[in-house]
N, C-alpha and C positions, 0 to 999 in steps of 0.2 A: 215124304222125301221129295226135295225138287227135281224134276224134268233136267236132261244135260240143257243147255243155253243153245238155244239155235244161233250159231255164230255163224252158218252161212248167210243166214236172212242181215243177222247186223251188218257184215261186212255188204248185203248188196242194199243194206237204209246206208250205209255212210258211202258208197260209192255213188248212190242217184244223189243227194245232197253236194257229195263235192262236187260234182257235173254242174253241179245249179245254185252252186255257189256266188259265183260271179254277178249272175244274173237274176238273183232272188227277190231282191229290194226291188229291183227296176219293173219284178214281171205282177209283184205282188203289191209294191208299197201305195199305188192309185187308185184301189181299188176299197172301194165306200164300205162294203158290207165287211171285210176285213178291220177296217178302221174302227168300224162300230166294236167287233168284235174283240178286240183289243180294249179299246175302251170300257166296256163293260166288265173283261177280266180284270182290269187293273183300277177301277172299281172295287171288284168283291176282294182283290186282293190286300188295298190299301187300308180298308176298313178295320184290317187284325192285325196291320203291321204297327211298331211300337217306334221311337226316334232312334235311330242310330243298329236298326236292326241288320242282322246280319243274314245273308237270303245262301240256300243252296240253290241255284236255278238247275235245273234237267232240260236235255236237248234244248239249249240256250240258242240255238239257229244262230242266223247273222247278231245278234245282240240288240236284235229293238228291245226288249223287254229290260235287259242287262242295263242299257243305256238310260232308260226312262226311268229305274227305278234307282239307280247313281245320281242321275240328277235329282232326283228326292232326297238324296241326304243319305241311303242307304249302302250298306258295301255285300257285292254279291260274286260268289264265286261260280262262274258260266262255265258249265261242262258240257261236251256234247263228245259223240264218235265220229264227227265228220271234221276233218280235219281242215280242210276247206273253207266250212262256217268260222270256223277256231281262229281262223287268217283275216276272212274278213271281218270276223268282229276287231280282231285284232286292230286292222286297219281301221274303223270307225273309232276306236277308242283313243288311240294317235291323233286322229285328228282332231275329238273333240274333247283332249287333255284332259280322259277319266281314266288313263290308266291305274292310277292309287287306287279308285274306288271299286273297278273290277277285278279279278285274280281269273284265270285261265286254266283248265285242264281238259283235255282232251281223254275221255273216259266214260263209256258203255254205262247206265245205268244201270243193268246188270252183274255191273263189276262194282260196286260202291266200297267193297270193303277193300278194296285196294286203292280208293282213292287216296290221293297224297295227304288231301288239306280233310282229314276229316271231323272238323269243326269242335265241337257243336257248334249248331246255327240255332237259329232261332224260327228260321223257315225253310222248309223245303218246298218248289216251286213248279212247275213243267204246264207249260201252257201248250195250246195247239194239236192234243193228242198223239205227241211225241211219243208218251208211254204205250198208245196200241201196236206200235211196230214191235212189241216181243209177244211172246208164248209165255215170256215168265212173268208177268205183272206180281202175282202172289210173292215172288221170289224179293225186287225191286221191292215193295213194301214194304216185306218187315224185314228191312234194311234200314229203314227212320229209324223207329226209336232209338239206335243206339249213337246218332246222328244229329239229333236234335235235343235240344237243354229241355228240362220239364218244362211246361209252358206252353212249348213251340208248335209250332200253327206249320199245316200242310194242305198245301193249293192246286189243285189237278185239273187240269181241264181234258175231258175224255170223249171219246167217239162211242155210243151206246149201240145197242144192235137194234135200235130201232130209230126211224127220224119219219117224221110224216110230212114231209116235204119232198125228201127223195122216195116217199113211197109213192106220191102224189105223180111221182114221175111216170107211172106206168101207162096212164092216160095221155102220154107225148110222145107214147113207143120207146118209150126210153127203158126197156125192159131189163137189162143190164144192172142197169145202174139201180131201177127201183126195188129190185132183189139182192140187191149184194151183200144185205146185211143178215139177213134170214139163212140160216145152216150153216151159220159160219164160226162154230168153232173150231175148226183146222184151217179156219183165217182164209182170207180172199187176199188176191192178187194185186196190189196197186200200182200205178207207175208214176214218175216222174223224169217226162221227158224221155219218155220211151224206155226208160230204166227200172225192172220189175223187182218188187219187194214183197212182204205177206203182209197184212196189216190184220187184227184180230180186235174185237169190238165187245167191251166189259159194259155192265149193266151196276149202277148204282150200291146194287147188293151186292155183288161181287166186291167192290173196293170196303165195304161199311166191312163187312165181314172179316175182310181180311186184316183191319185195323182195329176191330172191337176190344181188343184184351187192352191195346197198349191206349188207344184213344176215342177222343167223346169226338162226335160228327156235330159241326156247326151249323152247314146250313148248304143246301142244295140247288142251285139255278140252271133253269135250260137257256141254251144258246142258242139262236137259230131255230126258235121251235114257232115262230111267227112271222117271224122275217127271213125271208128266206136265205139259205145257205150260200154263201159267196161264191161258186160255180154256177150260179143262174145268172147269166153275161149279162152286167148294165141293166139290171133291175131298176137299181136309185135313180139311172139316169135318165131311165125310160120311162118309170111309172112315180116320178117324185113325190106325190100327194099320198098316193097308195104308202110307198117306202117308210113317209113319215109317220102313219096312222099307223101300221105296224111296228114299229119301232117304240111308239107309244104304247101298245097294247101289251108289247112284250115285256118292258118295261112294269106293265102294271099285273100281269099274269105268272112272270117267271119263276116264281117259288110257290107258285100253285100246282094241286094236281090237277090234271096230268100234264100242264106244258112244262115240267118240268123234266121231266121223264121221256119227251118224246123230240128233243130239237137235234140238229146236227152235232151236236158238243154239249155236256154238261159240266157244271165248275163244280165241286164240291171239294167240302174245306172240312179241316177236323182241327183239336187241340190236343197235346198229349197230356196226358194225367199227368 
């Protein structure tokens, strides 16, 4: 039986989000190892997607992802709980004349079966470890199947309880932060902009598990498990030589063990039977 829905926690993720709504692009979009990281989801994502597919995106933020994958030819319906994000995607899509190609709702991943527009799609999507801000991940899952057409391919990018980069932190007195993923299944505290929420951190088998009956796992890559995690300030710009050689490495390592298992974010994708 599922856990009731922490709707305290959701309602304090969609109120730091609307706060930083305005200011999300501006604080986030110059920033190199973001970019990268981007790029590389949309990468593993593009690889399974078919012409003319039809995307569920989860916690769709401002709509970078929404926008880049419209201007591919694809039509995606961006949900998030922050109603704020929901305005401003809004507003980028006004100006950059895709509203056809995007559709809008404002709705909890943990509410899916109340969603308006319930598809089928062809993909279900959530980049950025949107998905760790619930308790209910398990709940959120096996909510797909009945979601997506046979066929359909589903793309998560997740915050794991382990990153060897921010353990690496511990050696900078960064004691905090290099701990914060260890003991943490009653979820650690995060903020944005002084705005505190719970954030809680799933392990590879954890998601495989929870989708085994209905679907086959495609293929699993770390994010950040070489390059370092995009809160290490102006890394790219400090140490460029270094940045690129890494960037290569990861590239060439990422579906190996263990960097696949051990970076800030992992992507893992599945097909349904």
């Amino acid at each position: 039986m599922d856990m009731p829905v922490n709707y305290s926690n959701e309602q304090q993720v969609a109120a730091a989000f609307n706060a930083q709504s305005q200011i999300f692009d501006d604080l986030y979009g110059g920033n190199q190892i973001i970019q990268y990281k981007r790029k590389r989801v949309r990468e593993h994502l593009l690889k399974w997607l078919d012409p003319g597919t039809t995307i569920l995106e989860l916690n769709a933020g401002t709509g970078e992802d929404a926008i880049f994958l419209a201007q591919q030819g694809f039509h995606i319906h961006a949900t998030d709980i922050s109603s704020g994000m929901q305005d401003k995607l809004k507003e980028k899509l006004a100006n950059q004349r895709l509203v056809g190609s995007v559709s809008q709702e404002i709705c909890s991943f943990t509410d899916l079966e109340n969603l308006k527009d319930q598809g089928p799609y062809d993909c279900i999507f959530s980049n950025f470890a949107g998905l760790n801000c619930t308790d209910q991940l398990g709940k959120v899952l096996g909510s797909f199947d009945r979601l997506l057409k046979p066929g359909g391919i589903v793309v998560l990018v997740i915050l794991p309880g382990f990153c060897l980069w921010e353990t690496l932190l511990i050696f900078k007195g960064k004691f905090k932060t290099a701990g914060r993923r260890f003991f943490s299944a009653k979820g650690r505290e995060a903020k944005i902009d002084g705005a505190p929420f719970t954030c809680w951190y799933y392990s590879p088998r954890f998601i495989k598990r929870s989708l085994r009956e209905k679907f086959k796992l495609l293929e699993i890559e770390g994010l950040c498990t070489i390059v370092p995690p995009s809160y290490i300030d102006r890394f790219p710009e400090n140490h460029p030589f270094i940045y690129s050689y890494l960037c290569k490495a990861e590239n060439r390592f990422k579906r190996s063990w263990p960097w696949k298992f051990i970076g800030d974010y992992y992507i893992i994708s599945f097909r349904k039977k």
